[in-house]
VOKOLRO-500171 format. One record per residue (C-alpha): residue number from 1; residue in one letter; x, y, z. Coordinates in pm, 1 decimal. Example, Ala and Ser with C-alpha at 12.3 -4.5 7.8 and 13.67 -1.06 7.14 Angstrom:
atom n:1, res:A, east:1230.0, north:-450.0, up:780.0
atom n:2, res:S, east:1367.0, north:-106.0, up:714.0
//
This chain:
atom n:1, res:X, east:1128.9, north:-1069.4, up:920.0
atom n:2, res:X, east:905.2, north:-1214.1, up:1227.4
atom n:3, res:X, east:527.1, north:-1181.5, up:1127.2
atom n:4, res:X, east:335.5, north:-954.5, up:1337.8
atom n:5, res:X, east:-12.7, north:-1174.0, up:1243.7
atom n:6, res:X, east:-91.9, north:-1503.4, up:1194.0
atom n:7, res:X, east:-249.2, north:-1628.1, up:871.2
atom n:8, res:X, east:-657.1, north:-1619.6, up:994.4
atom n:9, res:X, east:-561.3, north:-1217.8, up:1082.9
atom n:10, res:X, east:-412.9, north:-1219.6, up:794.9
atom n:11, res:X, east:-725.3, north:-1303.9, up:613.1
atom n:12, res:X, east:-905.5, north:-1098.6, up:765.8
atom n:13, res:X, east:-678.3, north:-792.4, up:751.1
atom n:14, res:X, east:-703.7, north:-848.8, up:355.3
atom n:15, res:X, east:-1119.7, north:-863.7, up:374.1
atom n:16, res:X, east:-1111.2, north:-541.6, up:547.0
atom n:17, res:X, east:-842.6, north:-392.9, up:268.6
atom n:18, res:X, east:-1102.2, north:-546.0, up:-25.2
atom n:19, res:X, east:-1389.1, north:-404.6, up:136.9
atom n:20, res:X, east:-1263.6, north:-58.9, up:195.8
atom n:21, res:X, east:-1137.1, north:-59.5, up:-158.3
atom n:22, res:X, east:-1470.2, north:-159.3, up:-276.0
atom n:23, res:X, east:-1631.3, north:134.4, up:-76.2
atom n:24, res:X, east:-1362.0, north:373.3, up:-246.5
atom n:25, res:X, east:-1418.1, north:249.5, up:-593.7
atom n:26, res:X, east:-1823.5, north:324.9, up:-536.2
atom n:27, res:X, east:-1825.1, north:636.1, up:-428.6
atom n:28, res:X, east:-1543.5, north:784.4, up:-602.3
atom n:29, res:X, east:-1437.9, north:935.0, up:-921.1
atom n:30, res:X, east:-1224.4, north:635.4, up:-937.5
atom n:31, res:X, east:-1544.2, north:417.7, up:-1078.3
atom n:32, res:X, east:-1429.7, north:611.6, up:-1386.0
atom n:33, res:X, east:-1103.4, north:515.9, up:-1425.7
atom n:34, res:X, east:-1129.2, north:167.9, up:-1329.9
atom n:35, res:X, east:-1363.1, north:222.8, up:-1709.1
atom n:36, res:X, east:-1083.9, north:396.2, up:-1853.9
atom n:37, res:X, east:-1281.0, north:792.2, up:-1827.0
atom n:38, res:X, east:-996.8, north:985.6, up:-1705.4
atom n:39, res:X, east:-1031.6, north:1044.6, up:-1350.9
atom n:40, res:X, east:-1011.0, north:1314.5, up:-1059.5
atom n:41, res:X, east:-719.3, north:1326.4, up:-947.6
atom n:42, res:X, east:-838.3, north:1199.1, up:-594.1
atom n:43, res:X, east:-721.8, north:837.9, up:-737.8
atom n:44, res:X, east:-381.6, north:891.7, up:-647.2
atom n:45, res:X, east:-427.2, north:1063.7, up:-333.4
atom n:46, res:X, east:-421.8, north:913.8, up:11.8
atom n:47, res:X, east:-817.9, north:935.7, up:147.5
atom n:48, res:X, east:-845.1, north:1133.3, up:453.5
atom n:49, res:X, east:-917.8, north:851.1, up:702.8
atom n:50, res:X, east:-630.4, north:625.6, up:628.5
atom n:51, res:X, east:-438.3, north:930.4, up:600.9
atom n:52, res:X, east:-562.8, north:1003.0, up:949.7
atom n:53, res:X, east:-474.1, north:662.1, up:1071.9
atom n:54, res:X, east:-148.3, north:675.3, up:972.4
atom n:55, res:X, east:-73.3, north:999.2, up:1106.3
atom n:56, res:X, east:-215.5, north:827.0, up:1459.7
atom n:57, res:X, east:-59.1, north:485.0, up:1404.1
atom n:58, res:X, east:303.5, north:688.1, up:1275.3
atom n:59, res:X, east:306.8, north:975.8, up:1541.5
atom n:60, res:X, east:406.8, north:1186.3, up:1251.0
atom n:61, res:X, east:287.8, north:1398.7, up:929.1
atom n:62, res:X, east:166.3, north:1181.1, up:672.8
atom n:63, res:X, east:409.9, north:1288.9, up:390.2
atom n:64, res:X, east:682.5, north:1222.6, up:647.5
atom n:65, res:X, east:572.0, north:895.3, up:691.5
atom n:66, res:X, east:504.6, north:800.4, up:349.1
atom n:67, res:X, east:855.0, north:895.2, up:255.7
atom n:68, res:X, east:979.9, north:652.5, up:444.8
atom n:69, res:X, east:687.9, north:369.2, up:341.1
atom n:70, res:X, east:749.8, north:410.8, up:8.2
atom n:71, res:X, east:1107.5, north:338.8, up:-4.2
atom n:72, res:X, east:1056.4, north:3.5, up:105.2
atom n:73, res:X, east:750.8, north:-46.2, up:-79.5
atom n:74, res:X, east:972.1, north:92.5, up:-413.3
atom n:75, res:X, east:1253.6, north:-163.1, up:-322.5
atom n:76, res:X, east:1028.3, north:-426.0, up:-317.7
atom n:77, res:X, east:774.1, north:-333.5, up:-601.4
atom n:78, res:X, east:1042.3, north:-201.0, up:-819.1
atom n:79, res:X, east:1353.5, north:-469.9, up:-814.4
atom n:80, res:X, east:1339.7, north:-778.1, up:-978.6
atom n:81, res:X, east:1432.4, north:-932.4, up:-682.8
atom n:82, res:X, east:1105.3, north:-825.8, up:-514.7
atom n:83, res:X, east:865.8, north:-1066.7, up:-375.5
atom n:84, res:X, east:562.1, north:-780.2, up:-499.4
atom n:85, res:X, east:745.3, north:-741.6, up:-835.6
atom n:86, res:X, east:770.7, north:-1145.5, up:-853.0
atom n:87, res:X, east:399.6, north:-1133.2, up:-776.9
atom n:88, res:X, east:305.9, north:-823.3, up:-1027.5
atom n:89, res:X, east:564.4, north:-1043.3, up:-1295.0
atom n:90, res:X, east:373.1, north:-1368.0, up:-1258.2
atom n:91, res:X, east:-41.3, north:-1294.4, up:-1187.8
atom n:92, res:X, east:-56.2, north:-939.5, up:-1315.2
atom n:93, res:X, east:-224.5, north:-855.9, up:-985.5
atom n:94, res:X, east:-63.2, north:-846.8, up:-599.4
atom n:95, res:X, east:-310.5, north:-1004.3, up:-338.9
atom n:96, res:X, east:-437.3, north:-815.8, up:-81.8
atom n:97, res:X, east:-287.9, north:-1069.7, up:151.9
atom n:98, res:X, east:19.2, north:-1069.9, up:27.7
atom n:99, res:X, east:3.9, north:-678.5, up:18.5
atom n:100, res:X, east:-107.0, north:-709.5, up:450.7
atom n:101, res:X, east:144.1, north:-934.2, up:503.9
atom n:102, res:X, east:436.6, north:-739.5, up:352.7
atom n:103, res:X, east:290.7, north:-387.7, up:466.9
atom n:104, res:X, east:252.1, north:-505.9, up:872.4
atom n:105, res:X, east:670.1, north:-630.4, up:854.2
atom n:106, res:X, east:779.3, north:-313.9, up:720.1
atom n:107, res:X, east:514.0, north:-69.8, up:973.5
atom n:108, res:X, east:718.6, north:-296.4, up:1269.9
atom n:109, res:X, east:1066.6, north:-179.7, up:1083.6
atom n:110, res:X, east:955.3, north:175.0, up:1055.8
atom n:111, res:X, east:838.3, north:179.7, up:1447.9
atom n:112, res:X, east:513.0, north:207.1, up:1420.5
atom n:113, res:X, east:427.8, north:-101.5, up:1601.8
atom n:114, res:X, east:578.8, north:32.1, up:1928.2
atom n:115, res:X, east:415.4, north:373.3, up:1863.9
atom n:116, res:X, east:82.5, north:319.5, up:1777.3
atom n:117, res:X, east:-197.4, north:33.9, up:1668.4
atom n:118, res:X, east:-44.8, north:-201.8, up:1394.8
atom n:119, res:X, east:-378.6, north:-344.1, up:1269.6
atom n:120, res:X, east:-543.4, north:-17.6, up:1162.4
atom n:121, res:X, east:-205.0, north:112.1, up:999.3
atom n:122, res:X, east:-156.5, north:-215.7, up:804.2
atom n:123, res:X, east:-494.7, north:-202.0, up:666.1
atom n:124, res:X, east:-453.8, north:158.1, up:563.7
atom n:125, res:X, east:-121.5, north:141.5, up:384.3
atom n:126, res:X, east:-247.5, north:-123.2, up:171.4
atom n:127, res:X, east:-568.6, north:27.4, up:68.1
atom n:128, res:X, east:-322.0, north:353.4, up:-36.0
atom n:129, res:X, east:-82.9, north:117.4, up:-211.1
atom n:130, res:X, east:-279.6, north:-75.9, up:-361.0
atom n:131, res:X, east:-559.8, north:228.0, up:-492.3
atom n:132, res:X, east:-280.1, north:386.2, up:-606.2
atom n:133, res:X, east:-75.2, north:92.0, up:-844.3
atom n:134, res:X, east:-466.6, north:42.7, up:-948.3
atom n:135, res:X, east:-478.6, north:389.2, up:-1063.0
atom n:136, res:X, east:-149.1, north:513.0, up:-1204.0
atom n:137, res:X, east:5.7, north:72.6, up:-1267.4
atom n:138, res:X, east:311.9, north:-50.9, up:-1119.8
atom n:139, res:X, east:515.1, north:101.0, up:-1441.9
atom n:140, res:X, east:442.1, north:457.2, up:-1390.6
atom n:141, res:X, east:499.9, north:392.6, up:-1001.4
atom n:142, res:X, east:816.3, north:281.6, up:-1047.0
atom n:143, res:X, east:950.8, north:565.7, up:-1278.6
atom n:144, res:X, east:1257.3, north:695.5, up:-1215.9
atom n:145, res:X, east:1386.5, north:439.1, up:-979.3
atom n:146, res:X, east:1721.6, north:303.7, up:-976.5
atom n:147, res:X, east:1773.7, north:-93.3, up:-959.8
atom n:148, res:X, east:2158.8, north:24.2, up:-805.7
atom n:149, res:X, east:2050.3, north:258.0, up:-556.2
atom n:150, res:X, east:1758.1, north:46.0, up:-490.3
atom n:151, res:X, east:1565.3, north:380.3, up:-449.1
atom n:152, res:X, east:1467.4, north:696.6, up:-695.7
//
């Protein structure tokens, strides 16, 4: 899959990702349950501007769009073969960049390059992603899907 950025955008797509999860984590009910407190459940929502964005970015409802996100994000994070589960299977952890880099290929397969602004929609997917596997961990995301089907 062609990269849409080059590796300095890349960097800075993943400072802007850090930041904005940073921001979330500080002014959230989600400073809790990074301490283990049980939470709102806020944590596993989508916040309302990147929610915003990718309705813009998508030219569609978010749930729509997040449908189709996370079925590639699931095949990936899910299947052994998965560079993100390789990642999650080694460190523990997936990199914001690595999270950027994967997120802006699959916006370009699901259109949204050609209908609205890649950089803004990349950044917001991965702060949802990556809030969320913080939240609820990669096991509990990946309940219930099916290594065959390569999809729940």
């Amino acid at each position: 899959m062609d990269q849409p950025f080059d590796e300095q955008a890349l960097d800075r797509l993943a400072a802007e990702v850090e930041q904005r999860l940073t921001e979330l984590h500080a002014t959230s009910s989600e400073a809790a349950a990074f301490r283990g407190i049980p939470g709102e459940p806020e944590a596993l929502t989508a916040p309302e501007p990147e929610r915003e964005t990718l309705e813009k970015a998508a030219g569609e409802p978010f749930e729509t769009f997040w449908n189709k996100y996370k079925r590639h994000l699931r095949r990936d994070l899910c299947h052994p073969d998965g560079h993100l589960h390789d990642l999650w299977d080694k460190w523990r952890q997936i990199d914001y960049k690595s999270m950027v880099k994967l997120s802006a290929g699959w916006l370009v397969a699901l259109g949204v390059a050609t209908s609205g602004p890649l950089w803004p929609a990349t950044a917001a997917v991965s702060v949802i992603v990556l809030r969320i596997l913080a939240n609820v961990g990669i096991e509990a995301f990946c309940e219930g899907f099916d290594e065959d089907q390569g999809d729940c």
